[in-house]
C-alpha positions in Angstrom: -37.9 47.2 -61.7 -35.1 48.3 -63.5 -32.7 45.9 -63.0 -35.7 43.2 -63.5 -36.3 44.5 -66.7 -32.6 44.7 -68.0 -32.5 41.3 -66.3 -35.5 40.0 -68.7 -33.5 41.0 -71.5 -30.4 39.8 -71.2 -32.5 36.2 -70.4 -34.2 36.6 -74.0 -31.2 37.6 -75.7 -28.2 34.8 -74.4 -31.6 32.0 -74.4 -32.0 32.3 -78.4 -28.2 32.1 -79.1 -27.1 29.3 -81.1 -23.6 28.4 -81.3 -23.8 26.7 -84.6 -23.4 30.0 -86.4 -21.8 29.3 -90.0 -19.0 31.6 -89.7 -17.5 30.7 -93.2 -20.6 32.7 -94.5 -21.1 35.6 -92.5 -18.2 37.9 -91.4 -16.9 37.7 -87.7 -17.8 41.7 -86.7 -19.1 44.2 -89.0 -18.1 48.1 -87.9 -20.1 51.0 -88.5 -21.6 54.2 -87.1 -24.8 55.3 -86.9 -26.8 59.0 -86.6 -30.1 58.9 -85.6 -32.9 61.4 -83.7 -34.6 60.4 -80.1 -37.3 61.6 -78.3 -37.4 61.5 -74.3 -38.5 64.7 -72.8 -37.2 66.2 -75.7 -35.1 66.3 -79.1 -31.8 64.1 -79.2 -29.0 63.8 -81.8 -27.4 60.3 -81.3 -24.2 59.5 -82.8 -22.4 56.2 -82.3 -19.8 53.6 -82.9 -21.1 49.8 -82.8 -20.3 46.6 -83.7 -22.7 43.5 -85.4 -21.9 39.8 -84.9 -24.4 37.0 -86.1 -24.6 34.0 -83.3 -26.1 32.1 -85.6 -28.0 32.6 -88.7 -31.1 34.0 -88.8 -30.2 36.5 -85.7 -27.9 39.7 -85.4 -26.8 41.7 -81.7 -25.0 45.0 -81.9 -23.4 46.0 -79.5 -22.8 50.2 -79.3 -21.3 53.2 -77.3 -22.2 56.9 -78.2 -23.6 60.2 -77.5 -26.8 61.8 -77.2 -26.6 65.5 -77.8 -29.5 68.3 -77.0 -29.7 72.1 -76.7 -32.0 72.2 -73.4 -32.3 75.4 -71.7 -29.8 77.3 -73.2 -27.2 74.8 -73.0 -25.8 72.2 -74.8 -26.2 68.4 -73.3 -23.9 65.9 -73.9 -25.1 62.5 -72.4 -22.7 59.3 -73.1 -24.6 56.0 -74.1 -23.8 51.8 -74.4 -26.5 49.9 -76.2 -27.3 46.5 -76.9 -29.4 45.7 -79.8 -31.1 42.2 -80.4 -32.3 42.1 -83.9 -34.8 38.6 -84.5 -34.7 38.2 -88.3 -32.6 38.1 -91.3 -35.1 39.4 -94.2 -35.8 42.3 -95.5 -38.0 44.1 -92.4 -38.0 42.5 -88.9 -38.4 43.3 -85.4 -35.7 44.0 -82.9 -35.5 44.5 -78.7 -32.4 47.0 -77.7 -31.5 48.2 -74.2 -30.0 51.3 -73.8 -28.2 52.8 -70.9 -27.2 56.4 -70.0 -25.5 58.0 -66.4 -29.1 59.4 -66.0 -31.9 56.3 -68.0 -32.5 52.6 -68.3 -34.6 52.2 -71.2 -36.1 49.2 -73.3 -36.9 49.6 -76.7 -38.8 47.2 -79.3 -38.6 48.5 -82.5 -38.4 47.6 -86.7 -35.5 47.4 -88.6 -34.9 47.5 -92.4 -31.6 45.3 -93.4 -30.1 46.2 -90.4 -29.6 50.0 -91.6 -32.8 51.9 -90.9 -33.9 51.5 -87.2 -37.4 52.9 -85.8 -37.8 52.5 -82.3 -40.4 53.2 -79.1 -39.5 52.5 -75.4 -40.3 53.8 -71.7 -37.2 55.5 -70.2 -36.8 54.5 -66.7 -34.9 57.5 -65.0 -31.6 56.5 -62.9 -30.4 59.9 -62.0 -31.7 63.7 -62.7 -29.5 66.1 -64.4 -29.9 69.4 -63.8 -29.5 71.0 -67.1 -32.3 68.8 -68.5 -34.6 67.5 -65.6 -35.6 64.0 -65.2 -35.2 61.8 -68.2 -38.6 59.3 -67.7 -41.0 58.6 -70.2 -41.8 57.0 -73.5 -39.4 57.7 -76.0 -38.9 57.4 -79.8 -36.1 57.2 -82.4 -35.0 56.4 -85.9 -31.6 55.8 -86.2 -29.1 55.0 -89.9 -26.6 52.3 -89.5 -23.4 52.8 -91.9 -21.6 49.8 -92.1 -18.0 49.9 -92.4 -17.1 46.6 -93.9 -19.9 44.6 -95.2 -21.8 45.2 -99.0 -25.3 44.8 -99.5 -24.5 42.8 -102.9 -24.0 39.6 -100.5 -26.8 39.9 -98.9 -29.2 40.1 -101.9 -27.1 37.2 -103.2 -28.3 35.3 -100.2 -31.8 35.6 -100.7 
C-alpha cells in the first residue's frame, strides 16, 4: 500500500510537468528553510533545508531534507526527514500534495499554501518501522509549516499579478 501510494504520487507529479517553463522569468532554484509544528502521535518541531523550482509556470515542487524533533518519554527524539512538495497553483492561496518520508513513516499529505510561505497540512502516516523511544508512528497527522526563502523577493511576484 505504501509503495502504491508513493507510487500514485510520483505518477501525478512527473504527468503535470511541462517542459516549456519560461526560465527567463522565474529563477532556476530558490533556497530557503523552513520551521514548522506536526502532529503524529504527538508534538513535532520540524526544521529544514529545501529547494523550489518552477517546471513550468503555473506549478512549483520543493524538494526538502530535515528534522523532526520531540520530547517523548523523557527523551529527546530526533527523526531525519526528505520531502517532496507538489504545489498546483501560482496565486495567492492554492492547494498542494507533499510526500514525506522518515526511517520510521511514509506519509501523504494534501494541504493549502499561502505564496508558497505558509503551509497547513493533513495526512495519514503509514508506519515503516517502530522506534522504541516513541512507539509506532501511524495515524492522521497535521502541520503548519513557514518557508523563508533565501533568494527570491515577494516584490516580483506582486509585480506579476
Amino acid at each position: 500500500m505504501k509503495k502504491v501510494l508513493f507510487l500514485l504520487f510520483t505518477f501525478i507529479v512527473c504527468g503535470r510537468l511541462d517542459t516549456t517553463a519560461q526560465t527567463a522569468e522565474y529563477p532556476n532554484w530558490i533556497f530557503g528553510a523552513s520551521a514548522g509544528w506536526q502532529y503524529q502521535k504527538g508534538n513535532f518541531m520540524k526544521v529544514s533545508g529545501w529547494g523550489l523550482f518552477a517546471p513550468n509556470n503555473e506549478h512549483y515542487i520543493k524538494v526538502e531534507a530535515g528534522t523532526n524533533l520531540s520530547w517523548m518519554q523523557k527523551k529527546t527524539t530526533v527523526i531525519p526527514e526528505l520531502g517532496i512538495t507538489y504545489y498546483l497553483g501560482d496565486k495567492l492561496i492554492f492547494p498542494y500534495l507533499k510526500a514525506e518520508v522518515t526511517p520510521y513513516t511514509l506519509t501523504p499529505k494534501i494541504g493549502i499554501s499561502v505564496l508558497s510561505l505558509f503551509d497547513i497540512g493533513v495526512g495519514y502516516g503509514f508506519d515503516v518501522k517502530s522506534k522504541s523511544s516513541i512507539g509506532v508512528l501511524n495515524g492522521i497527522t497535521t502541520s503548519l509549516n513557514i518557508n523563508i526563502p533565501f533568494n527570491y523577493h515577494l516584490k516580483e511576484t506582486f509585480e506579476k499579478w
